[in-house]
Each structure stands twice: as C-alpha cells, then as structure tokens.
C-alpha positions as a Markdown table, in Angstrom:
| # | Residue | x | y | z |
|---|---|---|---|---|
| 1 | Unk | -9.7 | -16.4 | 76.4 |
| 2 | Unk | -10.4 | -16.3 | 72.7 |
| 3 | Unk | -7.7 | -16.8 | 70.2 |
| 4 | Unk | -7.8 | -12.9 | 69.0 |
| 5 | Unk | -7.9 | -11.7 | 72.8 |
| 6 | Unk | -5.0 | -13.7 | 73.5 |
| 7 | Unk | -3.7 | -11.8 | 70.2 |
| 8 | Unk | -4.5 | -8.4 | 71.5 |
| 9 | Unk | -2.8 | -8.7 | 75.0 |
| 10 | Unk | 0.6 | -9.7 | 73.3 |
| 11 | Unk | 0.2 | -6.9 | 71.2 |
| 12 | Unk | -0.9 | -4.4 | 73.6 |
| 13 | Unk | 2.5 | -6.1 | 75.6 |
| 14 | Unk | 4.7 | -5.4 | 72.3 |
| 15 | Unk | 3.7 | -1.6 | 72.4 |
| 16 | Unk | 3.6 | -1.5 | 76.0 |
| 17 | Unk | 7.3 | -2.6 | 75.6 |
| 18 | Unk | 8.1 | -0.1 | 73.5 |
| 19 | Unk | 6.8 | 2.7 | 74.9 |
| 20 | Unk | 8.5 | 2.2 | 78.1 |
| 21 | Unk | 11.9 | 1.8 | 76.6 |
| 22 | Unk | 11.3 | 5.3 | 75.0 |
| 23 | Unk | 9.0 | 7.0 | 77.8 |
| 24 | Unk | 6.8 | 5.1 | 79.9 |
| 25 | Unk | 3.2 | 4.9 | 80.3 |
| 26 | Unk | 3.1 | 1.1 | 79.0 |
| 27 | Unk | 0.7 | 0.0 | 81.5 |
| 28 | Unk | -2.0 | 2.4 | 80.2 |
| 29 | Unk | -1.5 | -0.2 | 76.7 |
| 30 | Unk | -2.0 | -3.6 | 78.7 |
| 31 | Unk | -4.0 | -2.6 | 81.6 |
| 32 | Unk | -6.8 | -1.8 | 79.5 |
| 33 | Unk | -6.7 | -4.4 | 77.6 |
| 34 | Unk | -7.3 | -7.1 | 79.8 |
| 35 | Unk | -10.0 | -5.3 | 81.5 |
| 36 | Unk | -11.6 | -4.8 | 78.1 |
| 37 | Unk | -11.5 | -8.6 | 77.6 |
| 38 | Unk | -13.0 | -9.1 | 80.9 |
| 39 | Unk | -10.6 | -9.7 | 83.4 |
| 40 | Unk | -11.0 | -7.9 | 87.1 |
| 41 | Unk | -8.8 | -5.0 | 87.3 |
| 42 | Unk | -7.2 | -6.1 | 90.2 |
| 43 | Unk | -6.0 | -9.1 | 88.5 |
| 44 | Unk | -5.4 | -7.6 | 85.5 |
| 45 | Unk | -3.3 | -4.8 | 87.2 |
| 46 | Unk | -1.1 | -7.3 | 88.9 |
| 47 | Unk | -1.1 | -9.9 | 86.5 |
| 48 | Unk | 0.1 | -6.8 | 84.1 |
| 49 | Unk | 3.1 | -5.9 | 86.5 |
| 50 | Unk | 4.5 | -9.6 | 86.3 |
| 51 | Unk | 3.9 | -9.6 | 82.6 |
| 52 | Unk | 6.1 | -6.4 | 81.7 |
| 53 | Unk | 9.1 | -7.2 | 84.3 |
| 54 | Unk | 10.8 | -9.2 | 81.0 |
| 55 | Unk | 10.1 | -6.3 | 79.0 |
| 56 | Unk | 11.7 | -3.8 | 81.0 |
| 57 | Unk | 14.8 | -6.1 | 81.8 |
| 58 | Unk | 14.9 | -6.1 | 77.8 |
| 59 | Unk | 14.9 | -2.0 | 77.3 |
| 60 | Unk | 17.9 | -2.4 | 79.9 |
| 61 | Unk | 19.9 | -4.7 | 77.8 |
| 62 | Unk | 19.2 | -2.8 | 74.6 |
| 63 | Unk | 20.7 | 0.3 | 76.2 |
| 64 | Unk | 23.3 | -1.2 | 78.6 |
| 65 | Unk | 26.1 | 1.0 | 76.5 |
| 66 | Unk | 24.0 | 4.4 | 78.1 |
| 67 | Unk | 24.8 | 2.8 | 81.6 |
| 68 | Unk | 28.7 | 2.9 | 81.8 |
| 69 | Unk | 29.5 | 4.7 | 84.1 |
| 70 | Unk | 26.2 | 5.3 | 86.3 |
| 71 | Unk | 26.7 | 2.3 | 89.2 |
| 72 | Unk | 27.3 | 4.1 | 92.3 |
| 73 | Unk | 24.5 | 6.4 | 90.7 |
| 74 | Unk | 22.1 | 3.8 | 89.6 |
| 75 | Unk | 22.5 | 1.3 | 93.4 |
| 76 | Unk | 21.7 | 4.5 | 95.0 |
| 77 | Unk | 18.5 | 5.6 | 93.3 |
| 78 | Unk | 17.1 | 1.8 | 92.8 |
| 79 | Unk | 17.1 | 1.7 | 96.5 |
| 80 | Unk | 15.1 | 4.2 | 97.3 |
| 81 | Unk | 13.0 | 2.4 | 94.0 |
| 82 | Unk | 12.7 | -0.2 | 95.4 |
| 83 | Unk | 11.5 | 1.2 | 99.0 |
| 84 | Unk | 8.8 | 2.9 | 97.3 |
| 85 | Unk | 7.5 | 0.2 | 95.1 |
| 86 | Unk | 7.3 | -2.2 | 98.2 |
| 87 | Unk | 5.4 | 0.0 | 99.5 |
| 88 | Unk | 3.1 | 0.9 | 96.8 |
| 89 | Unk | 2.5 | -3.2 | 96.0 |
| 90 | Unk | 1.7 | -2.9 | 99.9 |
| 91 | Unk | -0.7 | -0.2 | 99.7 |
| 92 | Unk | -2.6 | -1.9 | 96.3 |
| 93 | Unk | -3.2 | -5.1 | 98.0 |
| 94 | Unk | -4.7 | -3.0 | 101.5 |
| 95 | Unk | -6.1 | 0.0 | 100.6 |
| 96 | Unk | -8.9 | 1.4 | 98.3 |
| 97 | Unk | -7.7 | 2.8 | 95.6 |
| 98 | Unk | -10.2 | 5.8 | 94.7 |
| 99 | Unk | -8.0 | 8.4 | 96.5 |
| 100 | Unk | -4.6 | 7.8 | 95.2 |
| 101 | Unk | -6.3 | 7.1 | 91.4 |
| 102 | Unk | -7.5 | 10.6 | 91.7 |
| 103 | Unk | -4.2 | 12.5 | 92.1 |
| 104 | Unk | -2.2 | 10.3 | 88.9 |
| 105 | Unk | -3.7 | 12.5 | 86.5 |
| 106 | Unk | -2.0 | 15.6 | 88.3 |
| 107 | Unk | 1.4 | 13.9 | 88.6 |
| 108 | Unk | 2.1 | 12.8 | 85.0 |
| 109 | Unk | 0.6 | 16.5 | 84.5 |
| 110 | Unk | 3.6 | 17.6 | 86.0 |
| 111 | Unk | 6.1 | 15.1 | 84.8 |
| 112 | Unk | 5.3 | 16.5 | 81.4 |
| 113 | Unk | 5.6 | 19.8 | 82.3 |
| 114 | Unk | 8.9 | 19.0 | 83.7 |
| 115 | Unk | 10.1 | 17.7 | 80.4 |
| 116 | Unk | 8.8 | 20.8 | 78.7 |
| 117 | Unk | 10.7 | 23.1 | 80.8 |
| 118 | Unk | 13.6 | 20.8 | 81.5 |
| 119 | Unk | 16.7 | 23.0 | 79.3 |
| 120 | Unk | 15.5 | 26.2 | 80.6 |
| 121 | Unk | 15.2 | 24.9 | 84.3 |
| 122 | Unk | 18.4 | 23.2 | 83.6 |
| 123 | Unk | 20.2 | 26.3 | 83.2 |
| 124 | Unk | 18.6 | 28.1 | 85.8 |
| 125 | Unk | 19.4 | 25.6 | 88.5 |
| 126 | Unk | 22.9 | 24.5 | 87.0 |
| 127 | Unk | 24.6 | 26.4 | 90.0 |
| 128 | Unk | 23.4 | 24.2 | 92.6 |
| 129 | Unk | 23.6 | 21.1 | 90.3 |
| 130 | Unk | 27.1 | 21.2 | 90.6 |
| 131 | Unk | 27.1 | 21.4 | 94.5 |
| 132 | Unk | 25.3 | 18.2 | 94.2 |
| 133 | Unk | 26.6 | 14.8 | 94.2 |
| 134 | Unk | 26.1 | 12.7 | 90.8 |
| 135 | Unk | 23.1 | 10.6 | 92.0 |
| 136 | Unk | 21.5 | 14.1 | 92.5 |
| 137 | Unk | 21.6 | 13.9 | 96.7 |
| 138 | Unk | 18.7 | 13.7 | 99.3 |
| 139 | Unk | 16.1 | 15.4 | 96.7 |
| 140 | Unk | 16.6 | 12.5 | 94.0 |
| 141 | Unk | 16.1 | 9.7 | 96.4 |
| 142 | Unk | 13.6 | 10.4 | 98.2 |
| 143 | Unk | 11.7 | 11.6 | 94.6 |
| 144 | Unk | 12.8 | 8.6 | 93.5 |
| 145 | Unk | 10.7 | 6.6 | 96.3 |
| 146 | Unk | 7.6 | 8.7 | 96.0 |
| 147 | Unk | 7.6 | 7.9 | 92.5 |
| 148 | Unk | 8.3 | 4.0 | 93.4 |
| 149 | Unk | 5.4 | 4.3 | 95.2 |
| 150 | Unk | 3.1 | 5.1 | 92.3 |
| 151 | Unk | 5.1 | 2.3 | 90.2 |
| 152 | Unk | 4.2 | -0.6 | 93.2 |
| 153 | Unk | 1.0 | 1.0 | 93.4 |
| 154 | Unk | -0.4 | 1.1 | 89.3 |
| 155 | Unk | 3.2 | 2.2 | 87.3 |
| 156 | Unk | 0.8 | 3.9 | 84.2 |
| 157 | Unk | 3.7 | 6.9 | 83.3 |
| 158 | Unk | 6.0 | 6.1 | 86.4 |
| 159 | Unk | 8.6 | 6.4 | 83.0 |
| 160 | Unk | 7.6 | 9.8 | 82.3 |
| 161 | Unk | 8.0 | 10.9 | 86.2 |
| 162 | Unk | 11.4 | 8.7 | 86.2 |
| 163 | Unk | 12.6 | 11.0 | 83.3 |
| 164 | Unk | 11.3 | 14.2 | 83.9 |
| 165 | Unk | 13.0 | 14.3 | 87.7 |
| 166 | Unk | 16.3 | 12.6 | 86.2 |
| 167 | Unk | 16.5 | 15.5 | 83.9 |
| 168 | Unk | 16.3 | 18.2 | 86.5 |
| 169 | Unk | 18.0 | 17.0 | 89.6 |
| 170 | Unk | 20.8 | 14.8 | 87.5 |
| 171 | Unk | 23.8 | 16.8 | 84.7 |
| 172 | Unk | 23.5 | 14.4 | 82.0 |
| 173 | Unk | 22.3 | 13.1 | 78.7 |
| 174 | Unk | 18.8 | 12.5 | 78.0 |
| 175 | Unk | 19.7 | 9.5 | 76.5 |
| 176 | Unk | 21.9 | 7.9 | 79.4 |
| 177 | Unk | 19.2 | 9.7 | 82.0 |
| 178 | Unk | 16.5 | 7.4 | 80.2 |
| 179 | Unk | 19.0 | 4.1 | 80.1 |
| 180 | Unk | 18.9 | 5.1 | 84.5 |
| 181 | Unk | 15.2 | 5.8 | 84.3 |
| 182 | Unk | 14.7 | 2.5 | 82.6 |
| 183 | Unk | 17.2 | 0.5 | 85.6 |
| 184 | Unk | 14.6 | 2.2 | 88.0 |
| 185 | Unk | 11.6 | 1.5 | 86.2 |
| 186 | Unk | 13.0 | -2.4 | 86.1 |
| 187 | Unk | 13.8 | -2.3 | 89.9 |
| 188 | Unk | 10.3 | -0.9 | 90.8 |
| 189 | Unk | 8.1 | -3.1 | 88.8 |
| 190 | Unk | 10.3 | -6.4 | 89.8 |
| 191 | Unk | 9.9 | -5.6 | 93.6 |
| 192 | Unk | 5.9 | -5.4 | 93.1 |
| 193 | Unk | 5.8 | -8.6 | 90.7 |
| 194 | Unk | 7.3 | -10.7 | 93.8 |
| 195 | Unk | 5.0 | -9.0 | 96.0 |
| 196 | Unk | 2.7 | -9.9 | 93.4 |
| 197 | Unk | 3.8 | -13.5 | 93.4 |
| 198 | Unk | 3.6 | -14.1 | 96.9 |
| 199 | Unk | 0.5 | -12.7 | 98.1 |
| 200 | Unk | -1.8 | -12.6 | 95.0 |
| 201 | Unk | -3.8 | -14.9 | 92.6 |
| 202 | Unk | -1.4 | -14.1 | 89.3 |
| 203 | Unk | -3.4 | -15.1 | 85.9 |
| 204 | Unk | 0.0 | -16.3 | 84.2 |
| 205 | Unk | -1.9 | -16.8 | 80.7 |
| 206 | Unk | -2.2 | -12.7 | 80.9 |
| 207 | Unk | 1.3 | -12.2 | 82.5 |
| 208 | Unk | 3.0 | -14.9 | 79.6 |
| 209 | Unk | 1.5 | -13.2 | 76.9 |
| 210 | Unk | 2.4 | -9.5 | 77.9 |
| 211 | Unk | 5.7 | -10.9 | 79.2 |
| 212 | Unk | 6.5 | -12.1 | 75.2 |
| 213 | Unk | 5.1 | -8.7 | 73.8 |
| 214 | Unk | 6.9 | -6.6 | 76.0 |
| 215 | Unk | 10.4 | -8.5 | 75.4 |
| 216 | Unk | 10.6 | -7.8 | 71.5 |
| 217 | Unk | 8.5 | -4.2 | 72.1 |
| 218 | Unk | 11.4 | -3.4 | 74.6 |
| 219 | Unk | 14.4 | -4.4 | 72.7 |
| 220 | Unk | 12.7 | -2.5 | 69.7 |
| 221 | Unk | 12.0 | 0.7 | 71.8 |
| 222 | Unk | 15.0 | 0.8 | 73.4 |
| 223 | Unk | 17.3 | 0.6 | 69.7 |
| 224 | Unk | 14.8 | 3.2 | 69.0 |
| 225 | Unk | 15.6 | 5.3 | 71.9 |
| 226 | Unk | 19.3 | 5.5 | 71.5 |
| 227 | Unk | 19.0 | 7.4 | 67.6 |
| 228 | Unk | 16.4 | 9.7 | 68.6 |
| 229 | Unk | 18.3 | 12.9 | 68.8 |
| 230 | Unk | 16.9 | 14.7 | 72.6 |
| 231 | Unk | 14.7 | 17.2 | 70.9 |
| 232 | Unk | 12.8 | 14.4 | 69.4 |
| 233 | Unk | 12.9 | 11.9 | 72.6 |
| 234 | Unk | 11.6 | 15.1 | 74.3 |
| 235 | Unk | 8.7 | 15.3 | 72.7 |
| 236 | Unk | 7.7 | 11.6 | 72.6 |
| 237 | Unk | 7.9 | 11.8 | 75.8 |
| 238 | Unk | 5.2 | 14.8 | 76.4 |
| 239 | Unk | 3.2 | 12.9 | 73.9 |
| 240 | Unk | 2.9 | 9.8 | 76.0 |
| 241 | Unk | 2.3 | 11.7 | 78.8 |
| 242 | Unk | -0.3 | 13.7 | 77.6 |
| 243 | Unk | -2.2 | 10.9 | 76.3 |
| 244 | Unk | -1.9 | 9.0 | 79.5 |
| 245 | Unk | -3.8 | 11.7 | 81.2 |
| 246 | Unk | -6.4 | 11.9 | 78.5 |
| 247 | Unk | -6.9 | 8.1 | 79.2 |
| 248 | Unk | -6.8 | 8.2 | 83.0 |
| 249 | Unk | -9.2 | 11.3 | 82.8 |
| 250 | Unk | -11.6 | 9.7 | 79.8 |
C-alpha cells in the first residue's frame, strides 16, 4: 500500500464517519475505496466493518446528551440489533452474496421514502403510536433485526433504514431518534467485527486506517447532527440515501 492509498482510506474513513453520525451509508465511502486500491471485496468488506466500529462508538459519545432518557428503549431495540447482525456476519461468511446484493437497492429505496413521508405518516398513524409502548413494540424489534441483518451482512445505508423506521414506529425527536439509530448502528456493526475477528483474515492496516478516519469524521458528524434543525437533517438524509442507490445500482 502506497503512501497516498493509505491517504485515501483514512479519508474515505473520516467521511465515512461523518456520514454515519448524520445518516448512514458510510460504508458505500470506504468499501470502495479499498477495492479500488486493490484489495478483495471480501476483505475489504470485513476489514471495513472492524475499521468503522471506533467511529460509530465516537458519533455515540458526541451525542450521548440525545440519549437521556432512551435505556429501557435503546437495550430493547439493540437486542434484536444485535440478533440480526449475528446473523447477517453469519450469512456473509456462508452464503453467496448475488441474491441479497440485489434487493439493497430496493430497501434504502424505501428507507428514503420513509423519511420523505415520515410527518405526514406520523400524523396519520399517531393514534396507534400512542397504544404502543416507547420502544415501538413487536413491529420495531423485529424491524430492527431485519435491518441488523443487512448491517452483519454489508451495513451500506443500514443508517438511513435505522432512521427512517425510528421515525415512524417511535414519538420522538429526529434528533434523539438518530442519537438511538446511531446506539443501534454501533451495536450491529460491533457484533459483526467480533464475528469478523474470530473467523476471518482481518487486514488491520485497512481496518487502523479507517478506524482513525472514522473517529474524528464521527465526532465531527455527530456535533454536526445535533444543530441541524429536522427539516435540514431530513433532507441529508434522502440525499445519502439516494446516492447510495445510485452507487449500488452504477
């Protein structure tokens, strides 16, 4: 690895960082990256999931103040993260991954449609919100799994389908919704990393590098996420949604 690759990973981990403190879709910053550099996308992919764990721990810290309050929410919902990513991690490591690539463009479709629609579907469904417990009940954890699964699987805009599904099952802030969507994002990536770890070759030059990006990108992103007013954290979000299906579809 050349001096300026080894420059480009660390930056692509600095705005993956940031972009997952604010939205998601990080991984579709790195992953590329190091296969672009010439690394096999295995490797890169779970050498890419170790690398941003730091990063994500750091969006957490940097918005620890939009937590208070949320821990019987939050230990409910990483559970059912942290179900899902096991099993994703599982399911990278065993099975081809042609037929579950093909359907991510279709879910972080949706996830951005979900954010588009969020305050009108908000309204409409804020009858049966209140019926429902503040974790959001049966219909948030197991979404929250399903989605856990796509973050152990790949992760690319597990953010923007964290978010979008807090924001219409969950009566909340979009700010403290994306300091929970961050906690589950955290959860899910750290439960494939020690899958990761244990089973497969890690490149640790690619995983130090992204790990030291991502730590400053996500304590930038997240200060940035907490003054965006929710209109404008709205639409960063269907930005980096939309251009992650651009790039899974290009």
């Amino acid at each position: 690895m050349s001096p300026w690759e080894a420059l480009a990973i660390a930056l692509a981990g600095f705005g993956a960082g940031a972009m997952n403190a604010v939205g998601g879709s990080g991984t579709l910053l790195t992953f590329p990256t190091v296969v672009a550099v010439g690394y096999p996308p295995l490797l890169a992919n779970v050498s890419n999931t170790v690398g941003l764990v730091p990063g994500s721990a750091a969006a957490v810290w940097g918005m620890r103040s939009e937590l208070t309050g949320q821990l019987d929410r939050i230990r409910r919902l990483a559970v059912a993260s942290a179900c899902g990513a096991l099993t994703g991690a599982i399911l990278l490591l065993t099975l081809p991954s042609e037929a579950f690539d093909a359907i991510v463009p279709a879910l972080i479709a949706l996830a951005v449609i979900l954010v588009l629609v969020q305050p009108r579907l908000t309204a409409a469904i804020t009858s049966r919100r209140e019926l429902n417990p503040g974790h959001g009940g049966p219909p948030m954890f197991i979404a929250c799994g399903l989605v856990g699964i796509y973050g152990g699987y790949f992760g690319a805009a597990q953010g923007v389908l964290l978010i979008a599904l807090l924001a219409v099952f969950l009566d909340d802030s979009l700010h403290r919704l994306n300091g929970t969507k961050n906690v589950l994002a955290l959860t899910a990536n750290l439960v494939a990393a020690l899958v990761f770890i244990a089973i497969e070759d890690i490149d640790w030059k690619i995983a130090g590098l992204i790990a030291g990006g991502s730590i400053v990108g996500g304590l930038l992103g997240a200060r940035l996420a907490r003054k965006l007013p929710p209109a404008a954290l709205r639409g960063i979000i269907v930005v980096i949604g939309t251009l992650a299906i651009v790039r899974l579809l290009a």
